[in-house]
N, C-alpha and C positions, 0 to 999 in steps of 0.2 A: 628251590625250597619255597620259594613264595607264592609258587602259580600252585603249588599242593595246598600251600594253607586257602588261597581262594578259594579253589577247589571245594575244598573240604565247607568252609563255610557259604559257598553258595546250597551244596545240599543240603544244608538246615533249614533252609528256605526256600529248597525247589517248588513244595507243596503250594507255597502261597504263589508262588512264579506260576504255577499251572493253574491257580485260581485266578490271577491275574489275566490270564489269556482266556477264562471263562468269561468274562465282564464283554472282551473284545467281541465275544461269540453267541453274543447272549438270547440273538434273535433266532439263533439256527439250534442251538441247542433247547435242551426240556428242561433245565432250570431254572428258577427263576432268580430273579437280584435278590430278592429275600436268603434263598437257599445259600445262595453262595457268599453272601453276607453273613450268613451262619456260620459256613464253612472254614472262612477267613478268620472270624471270629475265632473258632475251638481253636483254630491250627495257632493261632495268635497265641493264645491262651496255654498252648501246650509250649510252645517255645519258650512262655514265659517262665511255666513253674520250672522247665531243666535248661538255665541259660547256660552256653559255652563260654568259656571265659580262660584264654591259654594261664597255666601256672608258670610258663615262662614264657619270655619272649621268643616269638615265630618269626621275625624277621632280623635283622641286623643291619644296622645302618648302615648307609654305603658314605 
């Protein structure tokens, strides 16, 4: 159950993980820092206005 919930909440945040690896790439690609600082920004911004937040607990203590 637990590497689901990971799972699950790392693709809430793949988009910024792929912006992440724009910054690494920034000389070979056509974007520029500004753009993807935009990028990051919205995708930010989007995650904020619909946070995830479990109604129950997704793990159990061991």
């Amino acid at each position: 159950m637990r590497s689901t919930v990971w799972v699950h909440e790392l693709a809430l945040t793949e988009q910024l993980a792929e912006l992440d690896d724009e910054y690494d790439t920034l000389e070979y690609g056509d974007k520029t820092a500004a753009q993807i600082d935009a990028e990051v920004t919205a995708e930010a911004r989007r995650l904020a206005a619909h946070p995830h937040v479990p109604t129950e607990p997704t793990d159990t203590p061991s």
